[in-house]
Structure formats: structure tokens, C-alpha cells
C-alpha positions in Angstrom: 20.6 -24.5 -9.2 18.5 -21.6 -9.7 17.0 -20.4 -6.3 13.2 -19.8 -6.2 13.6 -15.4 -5.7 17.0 -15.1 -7.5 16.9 -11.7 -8.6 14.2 -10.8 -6.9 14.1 -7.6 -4.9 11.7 -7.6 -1.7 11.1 -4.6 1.1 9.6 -5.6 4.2 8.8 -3.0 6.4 7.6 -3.8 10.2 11.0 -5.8 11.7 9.6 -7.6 14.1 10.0 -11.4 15.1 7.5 -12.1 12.0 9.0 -9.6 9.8 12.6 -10.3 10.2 11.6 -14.2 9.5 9.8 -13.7 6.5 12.7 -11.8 5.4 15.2 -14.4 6.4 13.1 -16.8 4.5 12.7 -14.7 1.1 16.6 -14.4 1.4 17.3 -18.0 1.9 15.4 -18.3 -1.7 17.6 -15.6 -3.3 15.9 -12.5 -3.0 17.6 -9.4 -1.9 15.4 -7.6 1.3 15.9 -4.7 2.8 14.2 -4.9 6.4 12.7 -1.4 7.4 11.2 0.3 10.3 7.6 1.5 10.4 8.7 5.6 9.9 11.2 4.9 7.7 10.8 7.0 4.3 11.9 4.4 1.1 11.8 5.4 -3.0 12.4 2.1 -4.4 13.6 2.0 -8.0 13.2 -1.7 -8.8 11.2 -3.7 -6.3 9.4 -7.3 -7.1 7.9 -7.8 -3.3 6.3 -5.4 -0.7 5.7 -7.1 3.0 4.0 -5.0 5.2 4.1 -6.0 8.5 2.7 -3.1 10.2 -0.3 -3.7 12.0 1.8 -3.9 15.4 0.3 -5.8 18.9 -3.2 -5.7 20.4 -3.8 -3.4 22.8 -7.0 -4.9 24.6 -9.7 -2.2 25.1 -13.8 -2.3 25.5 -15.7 -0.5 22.8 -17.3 1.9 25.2 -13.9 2.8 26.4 -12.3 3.5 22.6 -12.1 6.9 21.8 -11.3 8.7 18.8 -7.2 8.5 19.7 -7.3 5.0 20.3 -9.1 3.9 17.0 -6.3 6.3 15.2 -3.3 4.9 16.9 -4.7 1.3 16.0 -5.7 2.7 12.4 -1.8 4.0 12.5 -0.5 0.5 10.8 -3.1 0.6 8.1 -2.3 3.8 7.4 1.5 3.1 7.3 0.8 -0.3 5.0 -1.2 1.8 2.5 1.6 4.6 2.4 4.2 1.7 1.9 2.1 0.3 -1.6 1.5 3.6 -2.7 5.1 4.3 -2.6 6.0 0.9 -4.1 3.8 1.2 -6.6 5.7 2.5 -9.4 8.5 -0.1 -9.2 6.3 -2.7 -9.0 4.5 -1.7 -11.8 7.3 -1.8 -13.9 8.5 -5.4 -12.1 5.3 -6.9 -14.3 4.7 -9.4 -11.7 4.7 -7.3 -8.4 4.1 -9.1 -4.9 2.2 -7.3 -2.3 1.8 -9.4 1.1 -0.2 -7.6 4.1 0.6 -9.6 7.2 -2.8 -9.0 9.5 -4.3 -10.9 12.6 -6.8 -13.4 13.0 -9.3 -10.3 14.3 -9.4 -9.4 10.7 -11.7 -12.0 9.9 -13.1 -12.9 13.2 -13.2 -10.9 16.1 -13.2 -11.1 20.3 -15.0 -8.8 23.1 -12.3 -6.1 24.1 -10.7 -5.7 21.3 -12.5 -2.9 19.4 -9.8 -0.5 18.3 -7.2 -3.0 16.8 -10.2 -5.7 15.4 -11.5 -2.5 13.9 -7.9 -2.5 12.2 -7.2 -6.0 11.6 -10.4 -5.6 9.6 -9.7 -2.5 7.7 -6.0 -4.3 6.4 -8.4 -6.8 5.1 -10.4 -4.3 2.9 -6.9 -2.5 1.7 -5.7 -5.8 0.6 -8.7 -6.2 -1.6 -9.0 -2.7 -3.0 -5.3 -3.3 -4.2 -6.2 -6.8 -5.6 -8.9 -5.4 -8.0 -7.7 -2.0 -9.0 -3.7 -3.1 -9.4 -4.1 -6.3 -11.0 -3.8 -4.5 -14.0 -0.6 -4.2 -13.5 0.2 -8.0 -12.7 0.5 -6.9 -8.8 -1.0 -9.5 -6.6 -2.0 -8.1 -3.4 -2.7 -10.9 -0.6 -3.2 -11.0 3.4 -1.3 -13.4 5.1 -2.4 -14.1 8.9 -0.1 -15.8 11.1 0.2 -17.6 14.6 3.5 -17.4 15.4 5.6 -18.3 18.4 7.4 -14.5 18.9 9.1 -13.6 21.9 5.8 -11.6 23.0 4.0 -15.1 23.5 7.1 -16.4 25.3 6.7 -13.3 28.0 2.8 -14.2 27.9 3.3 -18.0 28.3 6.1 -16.9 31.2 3.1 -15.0 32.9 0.0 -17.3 32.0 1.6 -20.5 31.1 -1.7 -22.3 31.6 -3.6 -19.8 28.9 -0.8 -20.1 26.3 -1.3 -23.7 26.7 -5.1 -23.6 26.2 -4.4 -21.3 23.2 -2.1 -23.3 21.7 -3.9 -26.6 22.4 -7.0 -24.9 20.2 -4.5 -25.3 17.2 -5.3 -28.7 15.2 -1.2 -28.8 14.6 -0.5 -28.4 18.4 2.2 -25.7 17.7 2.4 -22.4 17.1 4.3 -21.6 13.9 8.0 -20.6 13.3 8.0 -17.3 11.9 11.2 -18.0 9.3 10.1 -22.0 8.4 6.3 -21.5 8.4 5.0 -17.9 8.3 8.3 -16.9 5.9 7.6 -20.3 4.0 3.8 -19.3 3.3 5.2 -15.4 2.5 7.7 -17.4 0.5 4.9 -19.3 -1.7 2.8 -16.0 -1.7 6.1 -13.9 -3.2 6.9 -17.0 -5.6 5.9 -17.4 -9.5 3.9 -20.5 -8.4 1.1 -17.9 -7.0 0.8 -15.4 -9.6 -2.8 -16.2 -10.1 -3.3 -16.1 -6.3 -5.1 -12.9 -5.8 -6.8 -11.2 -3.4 -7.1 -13.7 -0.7 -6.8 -14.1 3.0 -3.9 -16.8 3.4 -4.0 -18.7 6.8 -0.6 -20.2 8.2 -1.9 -20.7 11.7 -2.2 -24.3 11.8 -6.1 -24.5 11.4 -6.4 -22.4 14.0 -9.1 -20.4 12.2 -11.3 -23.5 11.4 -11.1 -25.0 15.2 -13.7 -23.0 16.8 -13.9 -19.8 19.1 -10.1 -18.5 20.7 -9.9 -17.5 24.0 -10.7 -13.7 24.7 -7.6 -12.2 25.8 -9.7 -9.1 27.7 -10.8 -12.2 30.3 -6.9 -13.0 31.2 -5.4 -9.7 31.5 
């Protein structure tokens, strides 16, 4: 039986919880991924997939508090992701049917008091994804934004400390779950890298579990 990525050669860079399950998804369907840090320096030859997973954790902060060095160290994983698809660029060009997948936040599309440095971020991966979608389709490179609720070990040290907020957040989730980053976040990067979406294009991609259609989420500033 031919797997789904057989073949296939993906990068994701940003190893965290959701990075290293996306990757151990895309593997399971026969892809060959190389997992890399945030400052690690990569000239791929041949490459089919690029996951960037660099947009790293909130850092709550108030507007009139954000200055110039927090906006930058925020902006930092943007700056990485767009370094990373420049980079990849040429091999995926020559792949014909190149896979870009950002993953961002929910802030990207919405956004919460207290949050101005990394919403600011969330929302500026959003417009990268797009720039990419319209200039390098040309090539046959898709270029999508994937934003994930996943259950990471950060929520299990915040559900440790605030069990009762977790629980509220969670509860605003029509599925009642938070998602497994290999089966669900992987399984949506999975569809995203596949030859079922190669019209897909430009799009924000929710696997959150209707989170985003269930109304206002809690403000994290008010729990700290």
C-alpha cells in the first residue's frame, strides 16, 4: 500500500510539542522530516513540505507597556518563518507541488486585551502566509496557516496552577477537548501537506475544535 507522503521530503522547524507531532504525523504517512530548531541554518536540496512552527508562547503584556524590544522579540518568529521559505524556496520550486504550512495562534485572527506584542505577531504570520499564497503559486507552492488548540505540556503546568481556568477554556470548545498535537493538529498539517489540498491556497485552517466559532476566550492578562 502506497503511504499518503511516500517520498515526500518535509522540514519542520520550531520542535515543540506541536512541532514534533506534526512531524510524527507526516512520518507515520511516509514522509522523511527533519525536525529543526529555531536558529538552526538549513540549504535544502530537495524539499516537498516547509512547517514553520515558529511563532513561540505568549508573553502577556498591555499595549501601553510594549516597547520597541518587546514588539521585535515577538516579531522574532515571523521573521524566522519568513527566513525559513525564503530559504526553501528553491527546492520547492523545483518539487512542482511545494507545501508551505505556518502554524500561528488564534490571536492572528482575533485578538484579547494584554496581548499587544504577540497578537501584533500572530497577525503579521497571517499576512506572510498570504503574500506567499499569491506571489508563489506560480510555482505550484501552496502556502497555508494552520491554528491549533492543542493540549502541550505548557497547558498541563497552566491547568496544574489554574485548573478551574483551563477548564473554563476548554469547556468554550464545542468538541470539549483540546486537540492532540500528533492525531489532530499533525492530521490537519497532514491533509494540508497531502495531494488532496493542492488547490487549498491561502487559507487560515482551524483545528481547534470550533473554538474560533464559540464566542469570546477568556483573556489570559485577567488570570495571571
Amino acid at each position: 500500500m502506497t503511504l499518503l507522503l511516500e517520498g515526500k521530503r518535509a522540514v519542520v522547524v520550531g520542535g515543540d510539542a506541536i512541532g514534533c507531532g506534526i512531524a510524527e504525523k507526516l512520518r507515520s504517512a511516509g514522509a522523511e522530516v527533519h525536525v529543526l530548531a529555531i536558529t538552526d541554518t538549513f540549504y535544502p536540496a530537495e524539499l516537498d513540505i516547509l512547517v514553520c512552527n515558529t511563532l513561540g508562547e505568549p508573553h502577556p503584556a498591555f499595549l501601553v507597556d510594549c516597547d520597541e524590544e518587546a514588539l521585535r522579540r515577538s516579531l522574532d518568529g515571523v521573521v524566522a518563518a519568513a527566513s525559513a521559505m525564503r530559504t526553501a524556496l528553491p527546492a520547492l520550486q523545483k518539487a512542482r507541488e511545494g507545501r508551505i504550512i505556518l502554524i500561528g495562534h488564534r490571536y492572528g485572527i482575533a485578538t484579547a486585551e494584554g496581548l499587544a506584542a504577540y497578537g501584533s505577531a500572530a497577525w503579521a504570520l497571517n499576512g506572510l502566509m498570504r503574500s506567499a499564497a499569491v506571489e508563489w503559486g506560480q510555482y505550484g507552492i501552496t502556502t497555508n496557516l494552520l491554528l491549533p488548540a492543542a493540549s502541550t505540556p505548557e497547558l498541563e503546568v497552566a491547568q496544574q496552577r489554574r485548573a478551574r481556568l483551563i477548564d473554563v477554556m476548554t469547556g468554550q470548545l464545542p468538541l470539549g477537548r483540546m486537540g492532540d498535537p500528533v492525531e489532530d493538529i499533525g492530521g490537519a498539517a497532514l491533509y494540508l501537506a497531502s495531494g488532496d489540498a493542492r488547490f487549498v491556497n491561502g487559507q487560515v485552517v482551524h483545528a481547534d475544535g470550533g473554538q474560533h466559532v464559540a464566542g469570546p476566550v477568556l483573556s489570559p492578562i485577567r488570570y495571571i
